[in-house]
C-alpha positions as CSV (number, residue, x, y, z in Angstrom):
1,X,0.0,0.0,0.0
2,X,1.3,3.4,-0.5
3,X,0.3,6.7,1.4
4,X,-1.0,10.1,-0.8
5,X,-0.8,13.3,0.1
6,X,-3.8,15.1,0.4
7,X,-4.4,17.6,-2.3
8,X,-4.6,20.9,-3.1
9,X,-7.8,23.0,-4.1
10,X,-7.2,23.9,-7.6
11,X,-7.3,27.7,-8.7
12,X,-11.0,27.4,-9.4
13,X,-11.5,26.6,-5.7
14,X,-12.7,23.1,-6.6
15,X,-11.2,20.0,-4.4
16,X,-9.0,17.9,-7.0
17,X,-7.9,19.5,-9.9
18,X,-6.8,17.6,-13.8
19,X,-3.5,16.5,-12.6
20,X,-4.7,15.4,-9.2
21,X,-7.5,13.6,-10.6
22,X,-5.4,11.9,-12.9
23,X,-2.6,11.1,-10.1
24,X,-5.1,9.3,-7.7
25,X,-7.4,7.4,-10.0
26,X,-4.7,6.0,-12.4
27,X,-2.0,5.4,-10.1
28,X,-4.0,4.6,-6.9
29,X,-6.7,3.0,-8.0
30,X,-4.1,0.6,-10.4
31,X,-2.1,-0.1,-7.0
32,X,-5.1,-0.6,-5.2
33,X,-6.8,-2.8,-7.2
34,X,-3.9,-5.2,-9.1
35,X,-2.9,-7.9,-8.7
36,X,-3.7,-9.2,-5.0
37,X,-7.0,-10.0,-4.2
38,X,-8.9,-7.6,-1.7
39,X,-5.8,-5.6,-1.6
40,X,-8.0,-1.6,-1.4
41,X,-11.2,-2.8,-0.6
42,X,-12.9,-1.0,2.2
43,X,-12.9,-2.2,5.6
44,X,-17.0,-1.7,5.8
45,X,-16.9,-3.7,2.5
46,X,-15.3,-6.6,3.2
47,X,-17.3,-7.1,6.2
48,X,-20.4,-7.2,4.4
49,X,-19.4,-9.8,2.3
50,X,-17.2,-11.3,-0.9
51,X,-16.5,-8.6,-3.5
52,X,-18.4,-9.5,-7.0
53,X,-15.8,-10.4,-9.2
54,X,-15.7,-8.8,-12.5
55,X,-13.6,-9.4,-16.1
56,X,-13.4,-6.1,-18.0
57,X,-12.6,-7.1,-21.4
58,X,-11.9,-4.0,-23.7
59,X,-12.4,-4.4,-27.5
60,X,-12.8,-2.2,-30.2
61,X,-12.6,1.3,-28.1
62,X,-11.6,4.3,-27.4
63,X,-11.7,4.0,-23.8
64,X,-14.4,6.5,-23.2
65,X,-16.7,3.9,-21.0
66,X,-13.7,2.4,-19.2
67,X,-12.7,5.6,-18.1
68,X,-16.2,6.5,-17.0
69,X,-16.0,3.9,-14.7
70,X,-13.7,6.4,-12.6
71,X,-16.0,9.2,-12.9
72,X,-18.7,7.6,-11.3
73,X,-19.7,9.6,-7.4
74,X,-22.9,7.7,-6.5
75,X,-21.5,5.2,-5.3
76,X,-18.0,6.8,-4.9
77,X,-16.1,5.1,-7.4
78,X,-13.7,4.3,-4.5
79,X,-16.0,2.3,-2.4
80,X,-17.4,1.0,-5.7
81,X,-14.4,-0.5,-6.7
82,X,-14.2,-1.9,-2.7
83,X,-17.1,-4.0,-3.7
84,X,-15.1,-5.5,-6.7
85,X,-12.7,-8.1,-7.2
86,X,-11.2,-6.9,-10.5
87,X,-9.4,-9.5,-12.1
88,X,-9.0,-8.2,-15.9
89,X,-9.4,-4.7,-16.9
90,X,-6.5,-3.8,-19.2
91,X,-6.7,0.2,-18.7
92,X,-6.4,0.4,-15.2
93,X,-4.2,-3.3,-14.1
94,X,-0.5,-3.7,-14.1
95,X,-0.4,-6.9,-15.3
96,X,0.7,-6.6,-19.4
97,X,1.7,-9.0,-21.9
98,X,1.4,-13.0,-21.2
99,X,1.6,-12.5,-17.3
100,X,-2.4,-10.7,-18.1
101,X,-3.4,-13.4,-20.2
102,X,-2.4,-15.9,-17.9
103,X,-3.8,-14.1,-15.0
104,X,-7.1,-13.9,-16.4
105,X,-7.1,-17.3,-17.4
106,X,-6.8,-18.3,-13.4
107,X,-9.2,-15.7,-12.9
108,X,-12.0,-17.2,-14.9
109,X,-11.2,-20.3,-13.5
110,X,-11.5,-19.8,-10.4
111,X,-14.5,-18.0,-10.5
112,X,-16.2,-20.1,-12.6
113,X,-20.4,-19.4,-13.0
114,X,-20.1,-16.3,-10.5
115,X,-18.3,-13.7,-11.8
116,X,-19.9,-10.8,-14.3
117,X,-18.6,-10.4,-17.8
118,X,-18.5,-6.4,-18.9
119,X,-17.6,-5.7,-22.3
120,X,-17.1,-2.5,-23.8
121,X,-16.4,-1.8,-28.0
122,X,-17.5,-2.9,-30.6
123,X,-16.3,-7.0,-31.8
124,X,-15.0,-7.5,-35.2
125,X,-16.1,-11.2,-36.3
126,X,-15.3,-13.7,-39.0
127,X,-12.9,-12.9,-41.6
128,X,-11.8,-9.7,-40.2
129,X,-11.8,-10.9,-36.2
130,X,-7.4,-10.5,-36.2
131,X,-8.2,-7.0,-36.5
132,X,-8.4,-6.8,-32.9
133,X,-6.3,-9.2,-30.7
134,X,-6.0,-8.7,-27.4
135,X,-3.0,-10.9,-26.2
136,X,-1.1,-13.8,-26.4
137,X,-0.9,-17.2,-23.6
138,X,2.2,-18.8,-22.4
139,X,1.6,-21.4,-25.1
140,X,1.6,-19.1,-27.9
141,X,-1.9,-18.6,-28.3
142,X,-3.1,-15.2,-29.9
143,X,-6.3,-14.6,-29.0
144,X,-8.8,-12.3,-31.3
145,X,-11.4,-10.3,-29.3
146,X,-14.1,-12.4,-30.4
147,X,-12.5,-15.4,-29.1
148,X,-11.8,-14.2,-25.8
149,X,-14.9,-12.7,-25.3
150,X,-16.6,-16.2,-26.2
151,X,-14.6,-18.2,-24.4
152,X,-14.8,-16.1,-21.0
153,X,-18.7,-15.9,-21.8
154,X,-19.4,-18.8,-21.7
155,X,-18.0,-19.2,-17.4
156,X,-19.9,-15.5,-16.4
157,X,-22.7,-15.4,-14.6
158,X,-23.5,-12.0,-15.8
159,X,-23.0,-10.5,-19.1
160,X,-22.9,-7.0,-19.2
161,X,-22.4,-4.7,-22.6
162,X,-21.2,-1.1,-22.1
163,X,-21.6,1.5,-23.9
164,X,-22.9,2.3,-28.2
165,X,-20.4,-0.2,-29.3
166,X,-20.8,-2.7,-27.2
167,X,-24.6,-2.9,-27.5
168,X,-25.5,-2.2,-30.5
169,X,-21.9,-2.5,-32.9
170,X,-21.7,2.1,-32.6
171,X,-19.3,3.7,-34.7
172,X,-16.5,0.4,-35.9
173,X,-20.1,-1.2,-36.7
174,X,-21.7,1.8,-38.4
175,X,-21.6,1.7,-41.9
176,X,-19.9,1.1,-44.9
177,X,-18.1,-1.6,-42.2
178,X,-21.6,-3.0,-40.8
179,X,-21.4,-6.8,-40.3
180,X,-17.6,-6.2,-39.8
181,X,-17.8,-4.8,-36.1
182,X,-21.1,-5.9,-34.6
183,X,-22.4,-5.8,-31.0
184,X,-21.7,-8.5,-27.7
185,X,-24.8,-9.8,-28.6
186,X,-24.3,-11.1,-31.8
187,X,-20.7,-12.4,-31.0
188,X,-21.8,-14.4,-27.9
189,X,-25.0,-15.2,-28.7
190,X,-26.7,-14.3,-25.4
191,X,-29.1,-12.0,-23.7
192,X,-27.0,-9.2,-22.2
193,X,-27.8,-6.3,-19.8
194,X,-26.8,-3.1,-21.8
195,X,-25.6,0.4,-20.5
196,X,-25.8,1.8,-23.7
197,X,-24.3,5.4,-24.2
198,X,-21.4,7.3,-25.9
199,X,-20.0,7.4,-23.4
200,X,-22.6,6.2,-20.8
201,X,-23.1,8.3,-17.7
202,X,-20.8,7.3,-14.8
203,X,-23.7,6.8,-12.6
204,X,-25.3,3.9,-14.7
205,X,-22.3,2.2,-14.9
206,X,-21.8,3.1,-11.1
207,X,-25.9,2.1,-10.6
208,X,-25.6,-1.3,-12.4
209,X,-22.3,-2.4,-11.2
210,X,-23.7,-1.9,-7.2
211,X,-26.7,-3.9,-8.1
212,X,-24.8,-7.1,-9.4
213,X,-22.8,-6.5,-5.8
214,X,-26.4,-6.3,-4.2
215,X,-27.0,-9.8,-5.9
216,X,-30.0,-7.8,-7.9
217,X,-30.9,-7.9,-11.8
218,X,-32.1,-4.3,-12.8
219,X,-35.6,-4.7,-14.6
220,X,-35.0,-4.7,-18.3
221,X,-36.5,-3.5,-21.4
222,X,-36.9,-5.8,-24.4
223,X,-33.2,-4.2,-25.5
224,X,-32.2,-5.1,-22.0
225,X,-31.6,-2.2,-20.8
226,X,-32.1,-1.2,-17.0
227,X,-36.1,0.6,-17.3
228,X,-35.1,2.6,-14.5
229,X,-32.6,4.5,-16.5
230,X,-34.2,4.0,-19.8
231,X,-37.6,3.4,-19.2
232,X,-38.2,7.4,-20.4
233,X,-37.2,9.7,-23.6
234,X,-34.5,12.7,-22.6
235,X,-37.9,14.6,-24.3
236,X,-40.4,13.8,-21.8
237,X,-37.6,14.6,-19.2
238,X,-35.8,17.3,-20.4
239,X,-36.2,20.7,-18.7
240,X,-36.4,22.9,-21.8
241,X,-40.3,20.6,-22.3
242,X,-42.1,23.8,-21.8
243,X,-40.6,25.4,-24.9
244,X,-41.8,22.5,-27.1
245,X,-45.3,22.7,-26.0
246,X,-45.3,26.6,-26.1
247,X,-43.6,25.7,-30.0
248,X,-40.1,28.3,-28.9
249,X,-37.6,26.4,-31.1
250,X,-33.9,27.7,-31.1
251,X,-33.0,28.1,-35.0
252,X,-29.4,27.1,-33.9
253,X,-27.3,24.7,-31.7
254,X,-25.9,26.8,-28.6
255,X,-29.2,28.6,-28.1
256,X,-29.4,28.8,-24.3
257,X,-33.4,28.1,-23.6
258,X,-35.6,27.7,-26.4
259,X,-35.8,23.6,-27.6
260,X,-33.3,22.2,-30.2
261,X,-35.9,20.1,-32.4
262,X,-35.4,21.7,-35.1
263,X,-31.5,21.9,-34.9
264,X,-31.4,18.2,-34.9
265,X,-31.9,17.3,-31.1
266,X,-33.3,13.6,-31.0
267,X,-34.4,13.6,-27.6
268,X,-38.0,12.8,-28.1
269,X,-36.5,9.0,-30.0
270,X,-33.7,8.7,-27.0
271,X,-34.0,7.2,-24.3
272,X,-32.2,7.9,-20.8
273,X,-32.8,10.0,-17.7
274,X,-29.8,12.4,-18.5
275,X,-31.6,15.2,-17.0
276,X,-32.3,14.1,-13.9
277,X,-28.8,12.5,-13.9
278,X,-26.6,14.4,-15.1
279,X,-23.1,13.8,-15.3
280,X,-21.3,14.9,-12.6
281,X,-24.5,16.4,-11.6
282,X,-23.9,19.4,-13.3
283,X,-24.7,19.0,-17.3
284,X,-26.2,17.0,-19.8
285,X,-25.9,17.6,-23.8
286,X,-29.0,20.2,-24.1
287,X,-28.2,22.1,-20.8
288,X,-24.9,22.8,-23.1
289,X,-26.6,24.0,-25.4
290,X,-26.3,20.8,-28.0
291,X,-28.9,18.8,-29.6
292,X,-29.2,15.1,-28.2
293,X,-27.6,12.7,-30.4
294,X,-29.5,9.9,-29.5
295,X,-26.1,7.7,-28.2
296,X,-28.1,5.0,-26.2
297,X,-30.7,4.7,-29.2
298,X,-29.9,1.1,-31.0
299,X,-29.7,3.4,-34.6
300,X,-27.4,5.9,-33.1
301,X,-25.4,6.1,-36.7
302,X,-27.4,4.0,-39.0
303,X,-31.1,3.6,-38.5
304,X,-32.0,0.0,-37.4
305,X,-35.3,-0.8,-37.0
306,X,-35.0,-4.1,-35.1
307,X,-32.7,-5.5,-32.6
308,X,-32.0,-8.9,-31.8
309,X,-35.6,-9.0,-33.8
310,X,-37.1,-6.6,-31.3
311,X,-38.6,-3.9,-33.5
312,X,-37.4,-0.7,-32.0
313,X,-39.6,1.9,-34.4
314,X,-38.8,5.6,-33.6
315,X,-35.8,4.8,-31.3
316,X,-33.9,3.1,-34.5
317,X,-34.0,5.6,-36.6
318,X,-31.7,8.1,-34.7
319,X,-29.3,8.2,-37.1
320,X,-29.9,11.2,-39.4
321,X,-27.4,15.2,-40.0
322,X,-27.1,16.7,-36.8
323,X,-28.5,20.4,-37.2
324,X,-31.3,19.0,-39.4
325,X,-35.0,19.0,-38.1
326,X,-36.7,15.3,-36.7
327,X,-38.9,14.2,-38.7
């Protein structure tokens, strides 16, 4: 264990500024939580009970929803992460090369049909699944995303897909390269629980992740997708609702009151209770002043009007110019 020095306020007054943020979450939190088991985990914690053991397998990404993980403030991500045996998660461990493969391996055996699979990017299949590899055993073995992500499947207990790319194939699986990337879905041929989003808000990921601890499934929607977070449109909750119904439309993006539908905002097709949770608790896209992309709709880039042969109607045709009137 290792000691840190309290920090500084920044200049803006705030508590923990960039650097320090940076200094405690991807050094401590790497120290804390790799490689000994239960090493960090809060005293309160570990008297409750076993942590929940969780593989973090990283595909095709840009990190985004990893690093949301460490955003997250209800639950604090520290205590969070006191609930969690983390065995794999390549952006924050310091195991690297065969030692991780190896590690996760043991991991998965040992926790056998009780530990929770998360996912997050988009899975290149087929012909093109070398495109991502994500390591290579003792014995030689290279192992494409797809294949790992099967074969470590097929032990979890819980299957969780995070974030656009993970759910629903988001930008790798958009087009021309459709069928290329595609979603956790199609690659492990299961029922997931999704935390869709681009990235998705720290608190979901924080909100799911405490559940599985709990030893509670979220109630889904036919996507699979926790109701309580999506069970509304970002329209029916957003704060600028008024304007709609008294027709004030902005006539462009930035407009600080009046509703962005006819600059492009999708919110009426998107679901997710980003105003009433917004990140950090300060902002959501429209508070900014930006039209809602629709990023946890299933045709967030290209309009798909079924999933997993759910038809998904309004919500899959998201994908259209931003700036550009619905409908």
């Amino acid at each position: 264990m290792f000691a840190v020095n309290k920090p500084k306020q920044n200049a803006n007054g705030g508590g923990v500024g960039r650097r320090d943020f940076l200094r405690l979450s991807l050094g401590g939190l790497t120290v804390l939580c790799f490689p000994l088991q239960g090493c960090g985990r809060d005293p309160d914690a570990i008297a409750a009970g076993p942590a929940l053991p969780i593989v973090w397998i990283e595909t095709g990404i840009c990190t985004g929803c990893g690093s949301s993980l460490l955003d997250c403030y209800a639950p604090p991500v520290e205590l969070l992460l006191g609930k969690l045996e983390l065995g794999f998660h390549e952006t924050l461990m310091g195991h690297y090369g065969v030692g991780a493969m190896e590690h996760l391996h043991a991991f998965v055996q040992a926790h056998a049909g009780r530990f929770a699979l998360v996912v997050d990017g988009a899975i290149p299949v087929g012909a093109a699944a070398p495109m991502t590899t994500l390591g290579t055993d003792a014995q030689g073995i290279e192992y494409s995303a797809q294949e790992l992500v099967t074969t470590v499947a097929a032990s979890a207990a819980a299957i969780v897909a995070l974030g656009a790319c993970a759910c629903f194939g988001g930008i790798p699986g958009s087009a021309p390269g459709t069928g290329v990337y595609v979603s956790l879905t199609e690659t492990v041929g299961k029922k997931v629980l999704r935390i869709p989003g681009c990235p998705p808000n720290p608190l979901w990921i924080g909100t799911v992740l405490d559940q599985l601890v709990a030893g509670v499934t979220p109630d889904l929607d036919d996507l699979g997708r926790p109701k309580a977070i999506f069970g509304k449109t970002v329209h029916e909750l957003c704060p600028r609702l008024p304007k709609f119904e008294a027709q004030s439309f902005a006539t462009s993006p930035g407009d600080p009151s009046k509703c962005l539908l006819k600059v492009g905002c999708k919110g009426p097709i998107a679901r997710g209770d980003c105003p009433t949770r917004a990140w950090h608790g300060r902002s959501f896209c429209i508070k900014a002043g930006h039209p809602c992309i629709a990023c946890t709709a299933p045709g967030f880039l290209d309009a798909r009007p079924s999933v997993d042969g759910v038809q998904v109607g309004e919500e899959g045709s998201a994908a259209s110019p931003f700036y550009k009137e619905q409908g």
